[in-house]
Backbone atoms as SQL, in Angstrom:
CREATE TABLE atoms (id INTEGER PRIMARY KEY, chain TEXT, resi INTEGER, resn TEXT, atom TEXT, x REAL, y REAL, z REAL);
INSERT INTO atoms VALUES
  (1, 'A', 1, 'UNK', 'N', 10.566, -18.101, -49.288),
  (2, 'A', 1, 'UNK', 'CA', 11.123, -17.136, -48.379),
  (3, 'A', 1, 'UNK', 'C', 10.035, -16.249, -47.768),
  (4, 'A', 2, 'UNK', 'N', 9.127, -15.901, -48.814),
  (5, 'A', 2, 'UNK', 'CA', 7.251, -15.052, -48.117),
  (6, 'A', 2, 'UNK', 'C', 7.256, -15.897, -47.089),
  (7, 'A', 3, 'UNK', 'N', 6.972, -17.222, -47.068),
  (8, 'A', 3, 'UNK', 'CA', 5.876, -17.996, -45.975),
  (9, 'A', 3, 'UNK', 'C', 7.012, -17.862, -45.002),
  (10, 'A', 4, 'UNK', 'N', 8.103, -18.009, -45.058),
  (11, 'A', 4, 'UNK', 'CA', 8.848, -18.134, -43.835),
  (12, 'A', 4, 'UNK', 'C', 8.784, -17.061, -42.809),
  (13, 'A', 5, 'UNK', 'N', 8.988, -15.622, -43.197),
  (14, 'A', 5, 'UNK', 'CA', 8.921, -14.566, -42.765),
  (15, 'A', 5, 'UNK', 'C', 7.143, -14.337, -42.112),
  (16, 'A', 6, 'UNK', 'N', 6.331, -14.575, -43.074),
  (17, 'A', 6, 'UNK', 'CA', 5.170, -14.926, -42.200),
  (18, 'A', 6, 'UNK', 'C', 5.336, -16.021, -41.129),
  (19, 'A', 7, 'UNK', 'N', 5.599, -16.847, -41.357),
  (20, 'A', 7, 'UNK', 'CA', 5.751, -18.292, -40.262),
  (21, 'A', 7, 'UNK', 'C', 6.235, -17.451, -39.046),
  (22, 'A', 8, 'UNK', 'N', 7.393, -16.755, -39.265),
  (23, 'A', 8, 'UNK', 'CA', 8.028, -15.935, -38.148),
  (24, 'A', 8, 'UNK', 'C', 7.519, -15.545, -37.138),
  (25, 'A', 9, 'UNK', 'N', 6.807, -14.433, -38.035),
  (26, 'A', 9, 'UNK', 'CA', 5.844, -13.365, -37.893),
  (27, 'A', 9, 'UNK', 'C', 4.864, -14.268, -36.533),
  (28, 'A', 10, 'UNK', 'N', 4.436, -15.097, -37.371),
  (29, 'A', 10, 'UNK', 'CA', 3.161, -15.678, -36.647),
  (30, 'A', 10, 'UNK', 'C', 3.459, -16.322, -35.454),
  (31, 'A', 11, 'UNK', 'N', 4.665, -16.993, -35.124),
  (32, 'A', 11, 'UNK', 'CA', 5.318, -17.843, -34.110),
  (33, 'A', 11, 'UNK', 'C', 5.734, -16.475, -32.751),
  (34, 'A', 12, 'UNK', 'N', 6.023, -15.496, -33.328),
  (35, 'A', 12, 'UNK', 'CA', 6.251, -14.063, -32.066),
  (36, 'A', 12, 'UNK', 'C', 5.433, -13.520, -31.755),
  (37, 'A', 13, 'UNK', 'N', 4.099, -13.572, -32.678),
  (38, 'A', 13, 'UNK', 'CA', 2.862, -13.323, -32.048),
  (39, 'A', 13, 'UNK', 'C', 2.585, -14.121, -31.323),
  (40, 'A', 14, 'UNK', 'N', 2.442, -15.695, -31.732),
  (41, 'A', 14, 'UNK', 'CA', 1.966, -16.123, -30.337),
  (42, 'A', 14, 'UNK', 'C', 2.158, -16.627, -29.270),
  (43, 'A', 15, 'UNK', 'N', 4.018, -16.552, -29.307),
  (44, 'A', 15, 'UNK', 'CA', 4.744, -16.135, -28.364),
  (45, 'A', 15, 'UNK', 'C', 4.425, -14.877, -27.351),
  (46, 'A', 16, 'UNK', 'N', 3.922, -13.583, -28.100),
  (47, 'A', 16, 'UNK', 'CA', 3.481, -12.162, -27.168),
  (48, 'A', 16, 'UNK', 'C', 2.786, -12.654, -26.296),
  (49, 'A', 17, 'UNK', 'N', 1.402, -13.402, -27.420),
  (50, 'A', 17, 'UNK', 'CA', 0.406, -12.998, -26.742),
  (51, 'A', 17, 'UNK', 'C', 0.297, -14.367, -25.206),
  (52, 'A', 18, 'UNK', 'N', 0.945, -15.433, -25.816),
  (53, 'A', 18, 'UNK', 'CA', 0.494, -16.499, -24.677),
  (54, 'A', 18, 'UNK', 'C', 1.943, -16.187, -23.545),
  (55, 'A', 19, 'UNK', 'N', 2.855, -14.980, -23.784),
  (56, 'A', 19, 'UNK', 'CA', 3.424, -14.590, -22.372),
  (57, 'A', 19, 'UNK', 'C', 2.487, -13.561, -21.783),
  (58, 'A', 20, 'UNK', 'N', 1.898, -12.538, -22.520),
  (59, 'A', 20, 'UNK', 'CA', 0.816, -11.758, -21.568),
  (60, 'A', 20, 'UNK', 'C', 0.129, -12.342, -20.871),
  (61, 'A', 21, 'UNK', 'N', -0.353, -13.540, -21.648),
  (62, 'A', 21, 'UNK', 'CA', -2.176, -14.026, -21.125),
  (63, 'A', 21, 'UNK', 'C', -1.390, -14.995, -19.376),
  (64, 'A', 22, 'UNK', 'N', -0.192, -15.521, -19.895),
  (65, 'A', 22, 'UNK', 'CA', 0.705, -16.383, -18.613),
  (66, 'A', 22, 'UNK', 'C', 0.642, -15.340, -17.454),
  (67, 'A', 23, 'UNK', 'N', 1.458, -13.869, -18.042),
  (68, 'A', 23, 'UNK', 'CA', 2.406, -12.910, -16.710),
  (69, 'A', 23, 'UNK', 'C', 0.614, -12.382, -16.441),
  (70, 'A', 24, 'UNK', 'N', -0.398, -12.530, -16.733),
  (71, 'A', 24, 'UNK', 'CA', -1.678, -11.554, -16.395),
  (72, 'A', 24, 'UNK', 'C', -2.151, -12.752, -15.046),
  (73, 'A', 25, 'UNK', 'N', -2.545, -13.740, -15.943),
  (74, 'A', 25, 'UNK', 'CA', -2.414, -15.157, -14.180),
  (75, 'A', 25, 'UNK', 'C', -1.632, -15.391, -13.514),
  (76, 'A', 26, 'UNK', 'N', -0.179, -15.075, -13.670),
  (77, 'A', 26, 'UNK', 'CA', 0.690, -15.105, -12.577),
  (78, 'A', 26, 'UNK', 'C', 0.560, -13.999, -11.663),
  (79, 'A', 27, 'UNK', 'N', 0.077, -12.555, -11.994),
  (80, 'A', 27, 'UNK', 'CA', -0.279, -11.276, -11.318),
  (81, 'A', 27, 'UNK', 'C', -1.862, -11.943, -10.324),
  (82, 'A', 28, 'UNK', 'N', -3.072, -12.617, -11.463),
  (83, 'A', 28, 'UNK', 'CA', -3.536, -12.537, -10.996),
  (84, 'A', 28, 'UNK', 'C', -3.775, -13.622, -9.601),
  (85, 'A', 29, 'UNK', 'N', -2.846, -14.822, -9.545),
  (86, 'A', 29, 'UNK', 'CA', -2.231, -15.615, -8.254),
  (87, 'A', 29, 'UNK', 'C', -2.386, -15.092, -7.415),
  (88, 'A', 30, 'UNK', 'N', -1.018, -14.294, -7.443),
  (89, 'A', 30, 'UNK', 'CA', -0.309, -13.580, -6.198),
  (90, 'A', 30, 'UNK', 'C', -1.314, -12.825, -5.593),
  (91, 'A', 31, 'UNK', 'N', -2.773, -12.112, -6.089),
  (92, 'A', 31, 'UNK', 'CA', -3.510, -11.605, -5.130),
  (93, 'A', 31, 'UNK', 'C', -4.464, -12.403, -4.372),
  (94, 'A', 32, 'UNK', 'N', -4.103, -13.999, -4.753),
  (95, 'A', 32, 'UNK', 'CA', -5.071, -14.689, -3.951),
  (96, 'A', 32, 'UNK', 'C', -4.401, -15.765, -2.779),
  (97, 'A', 33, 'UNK', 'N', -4.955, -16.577, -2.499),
  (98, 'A', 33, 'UNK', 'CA', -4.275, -17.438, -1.304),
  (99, 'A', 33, 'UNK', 'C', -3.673, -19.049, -2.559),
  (100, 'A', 34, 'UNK', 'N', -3.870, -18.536, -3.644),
  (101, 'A', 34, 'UNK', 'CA', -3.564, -20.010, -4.640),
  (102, 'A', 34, 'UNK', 'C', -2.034, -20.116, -4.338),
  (103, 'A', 35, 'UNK', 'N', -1.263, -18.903, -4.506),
  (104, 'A', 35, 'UNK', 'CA', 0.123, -18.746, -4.613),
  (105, 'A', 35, 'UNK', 'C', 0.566, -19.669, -3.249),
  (106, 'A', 36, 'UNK', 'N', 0.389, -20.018, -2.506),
  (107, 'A', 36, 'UNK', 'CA', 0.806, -21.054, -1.631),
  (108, 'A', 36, 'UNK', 'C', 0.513, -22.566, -1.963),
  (109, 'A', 37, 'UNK', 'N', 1.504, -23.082, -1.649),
  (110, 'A', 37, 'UNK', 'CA', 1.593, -24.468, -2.460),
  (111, 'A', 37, 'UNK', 'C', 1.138, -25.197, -1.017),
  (112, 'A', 38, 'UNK', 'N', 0.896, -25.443, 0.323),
  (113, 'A', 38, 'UNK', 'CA', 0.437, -26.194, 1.231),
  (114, 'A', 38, 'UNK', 'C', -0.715, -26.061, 1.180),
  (115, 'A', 39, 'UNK', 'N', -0.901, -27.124, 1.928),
  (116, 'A', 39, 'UNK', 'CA', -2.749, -26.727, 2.150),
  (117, 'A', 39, 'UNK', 'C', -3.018, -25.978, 3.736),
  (118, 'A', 40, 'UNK', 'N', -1.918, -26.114, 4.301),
  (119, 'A', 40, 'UNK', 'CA', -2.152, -24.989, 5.804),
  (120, 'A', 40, 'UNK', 'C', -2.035, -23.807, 5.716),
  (121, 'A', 41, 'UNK', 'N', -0.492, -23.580, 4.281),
  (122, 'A', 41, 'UNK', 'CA', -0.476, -22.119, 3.963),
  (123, 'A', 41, 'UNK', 'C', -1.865, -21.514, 3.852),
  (124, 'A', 42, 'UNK', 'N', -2.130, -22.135, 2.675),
  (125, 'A', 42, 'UNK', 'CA', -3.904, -21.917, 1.999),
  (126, 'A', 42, 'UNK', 'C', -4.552, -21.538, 2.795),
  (127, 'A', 43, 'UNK', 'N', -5.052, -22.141, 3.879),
  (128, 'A', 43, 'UNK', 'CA', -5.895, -22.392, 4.649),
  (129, 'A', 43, 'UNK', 'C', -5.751, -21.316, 5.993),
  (130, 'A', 44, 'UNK', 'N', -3.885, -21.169, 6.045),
  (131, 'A', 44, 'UNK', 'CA', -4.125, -19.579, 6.802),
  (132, 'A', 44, 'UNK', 'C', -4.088, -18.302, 6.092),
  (133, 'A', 45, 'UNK', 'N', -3.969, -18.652, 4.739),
  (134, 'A', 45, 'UNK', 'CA', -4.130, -17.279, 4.170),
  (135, 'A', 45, 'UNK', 'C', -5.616, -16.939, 4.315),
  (136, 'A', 46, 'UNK', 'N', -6.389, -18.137, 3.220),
  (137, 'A', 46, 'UNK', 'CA', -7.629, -18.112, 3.578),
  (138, 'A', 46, 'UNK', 'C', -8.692, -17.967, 4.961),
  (139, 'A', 47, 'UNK', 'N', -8.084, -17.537, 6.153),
  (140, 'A', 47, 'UNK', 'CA', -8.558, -17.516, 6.975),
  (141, 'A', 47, 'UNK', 'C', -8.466, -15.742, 7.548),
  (142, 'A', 48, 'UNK', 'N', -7.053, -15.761, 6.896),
  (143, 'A', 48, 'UNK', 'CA', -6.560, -13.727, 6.918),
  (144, 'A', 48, 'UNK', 'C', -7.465, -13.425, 6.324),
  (145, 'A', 49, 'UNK', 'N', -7.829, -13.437, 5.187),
  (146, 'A', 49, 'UNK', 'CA', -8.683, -12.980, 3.997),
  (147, 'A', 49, 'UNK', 'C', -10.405, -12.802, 4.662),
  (148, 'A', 50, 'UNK', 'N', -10.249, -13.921, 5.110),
  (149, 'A', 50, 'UNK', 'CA', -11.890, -14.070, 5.998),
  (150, 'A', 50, 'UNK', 'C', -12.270, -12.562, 7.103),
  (151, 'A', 51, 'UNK', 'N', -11.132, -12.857, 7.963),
  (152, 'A', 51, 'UNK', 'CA', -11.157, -12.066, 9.078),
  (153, 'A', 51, 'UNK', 'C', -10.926, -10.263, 8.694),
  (154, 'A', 52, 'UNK', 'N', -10.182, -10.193, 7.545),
  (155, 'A', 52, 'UNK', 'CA', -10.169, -8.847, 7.029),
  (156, 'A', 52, 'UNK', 'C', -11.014, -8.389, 6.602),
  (157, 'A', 53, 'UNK', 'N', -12.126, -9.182, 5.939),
  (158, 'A', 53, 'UNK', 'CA', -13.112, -8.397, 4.792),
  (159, 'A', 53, 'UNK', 'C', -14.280, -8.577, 5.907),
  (160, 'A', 54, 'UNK', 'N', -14.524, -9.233, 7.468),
  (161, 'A', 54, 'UNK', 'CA', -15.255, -9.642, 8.367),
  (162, 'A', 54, 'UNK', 'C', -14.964, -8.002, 9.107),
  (163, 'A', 55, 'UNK', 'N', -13.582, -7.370, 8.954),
  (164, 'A', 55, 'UNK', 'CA', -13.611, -6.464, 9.826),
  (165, 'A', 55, 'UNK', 'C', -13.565, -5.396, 9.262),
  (166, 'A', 56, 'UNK', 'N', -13.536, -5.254, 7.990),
  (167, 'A', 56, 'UNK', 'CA', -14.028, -4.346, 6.769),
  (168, 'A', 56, 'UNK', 'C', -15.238, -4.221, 6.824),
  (169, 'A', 57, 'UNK', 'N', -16.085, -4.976, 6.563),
  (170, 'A', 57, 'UNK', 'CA', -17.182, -4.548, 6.663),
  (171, 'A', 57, 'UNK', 'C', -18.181, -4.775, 8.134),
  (172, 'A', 58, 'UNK', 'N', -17.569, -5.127, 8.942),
  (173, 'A', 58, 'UNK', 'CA', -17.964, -4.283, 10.170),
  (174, 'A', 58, 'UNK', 'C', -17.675, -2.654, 10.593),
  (175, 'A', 59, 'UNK', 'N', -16.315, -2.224, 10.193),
  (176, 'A', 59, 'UNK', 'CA', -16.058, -0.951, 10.253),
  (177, 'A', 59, 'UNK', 'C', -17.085, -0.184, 9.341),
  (178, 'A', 60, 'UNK', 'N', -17.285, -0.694, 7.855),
  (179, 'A', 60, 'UNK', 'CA', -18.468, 0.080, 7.294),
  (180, 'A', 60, 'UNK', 'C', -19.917, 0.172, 7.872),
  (181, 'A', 61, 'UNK', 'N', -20.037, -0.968, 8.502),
  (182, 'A', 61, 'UNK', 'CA', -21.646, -0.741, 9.423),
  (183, 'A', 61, 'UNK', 'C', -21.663, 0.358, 10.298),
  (184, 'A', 62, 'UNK', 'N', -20.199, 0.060, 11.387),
  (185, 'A', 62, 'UNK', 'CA', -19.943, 1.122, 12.007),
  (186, 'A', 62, 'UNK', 'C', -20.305, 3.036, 11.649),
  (187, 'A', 63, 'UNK', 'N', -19.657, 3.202, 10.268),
  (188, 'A', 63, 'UNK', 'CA', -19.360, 4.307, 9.705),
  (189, 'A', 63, 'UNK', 'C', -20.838, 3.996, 9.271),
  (190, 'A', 64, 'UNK', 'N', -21.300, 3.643, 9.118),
  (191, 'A', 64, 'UNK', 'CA', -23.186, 3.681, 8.306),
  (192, 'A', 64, 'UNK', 'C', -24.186, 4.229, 9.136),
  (193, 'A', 65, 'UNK', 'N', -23.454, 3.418, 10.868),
  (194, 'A', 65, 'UNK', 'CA', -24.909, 3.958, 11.635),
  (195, 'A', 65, 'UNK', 'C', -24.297, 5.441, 12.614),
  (196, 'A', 66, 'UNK', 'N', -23.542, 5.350, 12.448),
  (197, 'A', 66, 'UNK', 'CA', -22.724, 6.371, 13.116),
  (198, 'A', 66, 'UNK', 'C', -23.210, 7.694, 12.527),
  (199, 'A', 67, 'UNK', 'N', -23.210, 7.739, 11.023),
  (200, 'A', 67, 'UNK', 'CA', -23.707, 8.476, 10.257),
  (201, 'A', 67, 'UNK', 'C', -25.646, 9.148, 10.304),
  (202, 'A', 68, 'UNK', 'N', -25.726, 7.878, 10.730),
  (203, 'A', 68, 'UNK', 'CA', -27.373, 7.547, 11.089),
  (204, 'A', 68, 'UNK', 'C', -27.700, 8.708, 12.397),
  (205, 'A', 69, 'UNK', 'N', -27.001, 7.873, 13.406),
  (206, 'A', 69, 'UNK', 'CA', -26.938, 8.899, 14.561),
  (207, 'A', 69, 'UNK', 'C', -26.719, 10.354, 14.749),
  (208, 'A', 70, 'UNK', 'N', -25.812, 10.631, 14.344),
  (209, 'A', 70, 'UNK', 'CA', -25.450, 11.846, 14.145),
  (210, 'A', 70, 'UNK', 'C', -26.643, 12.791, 13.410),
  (211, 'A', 71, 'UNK', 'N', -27.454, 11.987, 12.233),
  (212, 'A', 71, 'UNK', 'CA', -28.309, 13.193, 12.164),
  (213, 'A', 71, 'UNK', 'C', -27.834, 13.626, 10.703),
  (214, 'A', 72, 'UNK', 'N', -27.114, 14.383, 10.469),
  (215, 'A', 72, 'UNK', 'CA', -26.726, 15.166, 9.124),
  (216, 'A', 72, 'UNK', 'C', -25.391, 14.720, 8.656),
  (217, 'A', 73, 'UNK', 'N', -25.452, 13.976, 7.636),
  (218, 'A', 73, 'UNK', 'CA', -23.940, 13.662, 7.521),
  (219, 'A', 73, 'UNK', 'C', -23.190, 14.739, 7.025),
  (220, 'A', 74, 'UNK', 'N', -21.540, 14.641, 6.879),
  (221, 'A', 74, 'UNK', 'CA', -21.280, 15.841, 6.587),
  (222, 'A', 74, 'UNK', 'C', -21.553, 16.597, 5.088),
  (223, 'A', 75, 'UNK', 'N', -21.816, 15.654, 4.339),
  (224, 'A', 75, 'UNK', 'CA', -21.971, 16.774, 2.837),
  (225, 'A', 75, 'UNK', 'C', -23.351, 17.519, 3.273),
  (226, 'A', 76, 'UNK', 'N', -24.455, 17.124, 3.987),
  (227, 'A', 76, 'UNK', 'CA', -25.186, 17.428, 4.124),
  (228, 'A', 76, 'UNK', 'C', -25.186, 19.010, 4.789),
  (229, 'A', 77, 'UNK', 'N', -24.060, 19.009, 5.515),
  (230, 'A', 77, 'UNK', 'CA', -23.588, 20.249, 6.548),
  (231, 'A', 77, 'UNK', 'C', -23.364, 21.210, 5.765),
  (232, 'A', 78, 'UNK', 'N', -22.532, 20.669, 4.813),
  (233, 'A', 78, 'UNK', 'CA', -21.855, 21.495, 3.768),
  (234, 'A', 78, 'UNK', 'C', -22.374, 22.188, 3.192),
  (235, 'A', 79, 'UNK', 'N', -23.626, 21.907, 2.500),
  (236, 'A', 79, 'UNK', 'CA', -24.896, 22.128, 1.725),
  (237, 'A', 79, 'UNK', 'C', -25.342, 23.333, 2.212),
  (238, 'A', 80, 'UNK', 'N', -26.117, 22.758, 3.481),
  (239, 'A', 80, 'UNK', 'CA', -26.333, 23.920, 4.539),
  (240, 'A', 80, 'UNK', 'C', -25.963, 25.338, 4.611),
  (241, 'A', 81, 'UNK', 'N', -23.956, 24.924, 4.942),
  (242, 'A', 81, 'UNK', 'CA', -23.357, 25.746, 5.158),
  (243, 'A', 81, 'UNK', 'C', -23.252, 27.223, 3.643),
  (244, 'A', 82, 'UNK', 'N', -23.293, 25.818, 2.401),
  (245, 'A', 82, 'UNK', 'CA', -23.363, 27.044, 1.375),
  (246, 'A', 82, 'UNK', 'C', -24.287, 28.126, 1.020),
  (247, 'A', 83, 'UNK', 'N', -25.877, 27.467, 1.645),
  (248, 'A', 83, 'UNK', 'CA', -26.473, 27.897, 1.664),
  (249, 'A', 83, 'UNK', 'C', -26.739, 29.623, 2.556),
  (250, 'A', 84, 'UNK', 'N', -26.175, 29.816, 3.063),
  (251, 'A', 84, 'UNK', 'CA', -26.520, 30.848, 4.588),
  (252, 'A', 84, 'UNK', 'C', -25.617, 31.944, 4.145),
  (253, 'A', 85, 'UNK', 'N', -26.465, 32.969, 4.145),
  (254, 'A', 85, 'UNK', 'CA', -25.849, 34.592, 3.422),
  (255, 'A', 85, 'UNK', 'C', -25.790, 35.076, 5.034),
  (256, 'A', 86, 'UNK', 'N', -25.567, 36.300, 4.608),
  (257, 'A', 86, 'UNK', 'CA', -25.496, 37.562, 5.823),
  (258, 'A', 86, 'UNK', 'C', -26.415, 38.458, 5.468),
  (259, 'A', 87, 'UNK', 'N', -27.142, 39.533, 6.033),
  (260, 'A', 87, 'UNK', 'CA', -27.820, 40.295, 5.554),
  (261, 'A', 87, 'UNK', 'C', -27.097, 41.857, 6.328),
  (262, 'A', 88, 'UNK', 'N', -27.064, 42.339, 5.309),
  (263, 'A', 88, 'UNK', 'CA', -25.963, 43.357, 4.920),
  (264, 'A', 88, 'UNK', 'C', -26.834, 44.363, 6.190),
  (265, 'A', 89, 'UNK', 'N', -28.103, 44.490, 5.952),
  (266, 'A', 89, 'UNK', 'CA', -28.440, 45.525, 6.820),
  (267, 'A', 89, 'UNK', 'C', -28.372, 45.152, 7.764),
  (268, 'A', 90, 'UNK', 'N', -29.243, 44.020, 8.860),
  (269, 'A', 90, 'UNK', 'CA', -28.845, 43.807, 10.259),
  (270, 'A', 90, 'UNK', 'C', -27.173, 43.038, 10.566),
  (271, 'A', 91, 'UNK', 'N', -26.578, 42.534, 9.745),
  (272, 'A', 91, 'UNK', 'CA', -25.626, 41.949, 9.727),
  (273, 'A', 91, 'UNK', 'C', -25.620, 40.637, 10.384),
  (274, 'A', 92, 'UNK', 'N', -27.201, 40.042, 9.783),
  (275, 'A', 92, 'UNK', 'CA', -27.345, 38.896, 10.851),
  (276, 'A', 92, 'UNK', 'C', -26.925, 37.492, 9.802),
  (277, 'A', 93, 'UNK', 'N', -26.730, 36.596, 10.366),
  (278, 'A', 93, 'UNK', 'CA', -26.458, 35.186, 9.332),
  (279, 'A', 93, 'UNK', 'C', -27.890, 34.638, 8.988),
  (280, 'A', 94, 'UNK', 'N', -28.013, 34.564, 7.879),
  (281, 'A', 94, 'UNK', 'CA', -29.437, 33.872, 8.024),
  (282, 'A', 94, 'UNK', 'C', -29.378, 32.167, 6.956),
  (283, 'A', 95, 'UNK', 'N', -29.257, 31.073, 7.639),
  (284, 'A', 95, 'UNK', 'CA', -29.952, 29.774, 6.753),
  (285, 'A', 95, 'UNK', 'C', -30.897, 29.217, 6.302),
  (286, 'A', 96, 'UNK', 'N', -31.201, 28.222, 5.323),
  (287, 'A', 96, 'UNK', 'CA', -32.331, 27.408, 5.175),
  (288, 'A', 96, 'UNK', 'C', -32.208, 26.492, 6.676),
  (289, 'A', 97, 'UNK', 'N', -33.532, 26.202, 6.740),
  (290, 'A', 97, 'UNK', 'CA', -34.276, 25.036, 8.140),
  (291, 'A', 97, 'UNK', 'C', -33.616, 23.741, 7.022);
């Protein structure tokens, strides 16, 4: 009657664990172009996928040199900005260069 209750035991464990390790690759499918069973599906998912991360990281070049141009990006402003007192007697603003 021990071994059985172990036997149990042991058969729902690895029941748990080989439905996690299943529902974790079925999650991790669905974020790819596998979850389509054609090969045209595939092949236009795989082609979305192309053109998104093509215009992802063109927008980041964008935002890179843009940043470039401009000169001071903004934390940099910020910095600046914390920097710069008033001076009580002339009442003038004064910053770091």
């Amino acid at each position: 009657m021990k071994h059985l209750r172990s036997l149990i035991a042991l058969c729902i464990s690895a029941f748990a664990v080989t439905s996690w390790a299943a529902g974790n690759a079925l999650w991790q499918a669905e974020q790819s172009c596998i979850k389509y069973p054609t090969p045209s599906a595939r092949a236009e998912c795989e082609k979305k996928q192309k053109d998104d991360m093509a215009a992802f990281e063109k927008e980041l070049k964008k935002n890179k040199d843009d940043a470039k141009t401009s000169g001071d990006t903004p934390q940099d402003a910020k910095k600046k900005n914390d920097l710069c007192f008033k001076r009580e007697s002339t009442g003038e603003t004064v910053c770091p260069n």
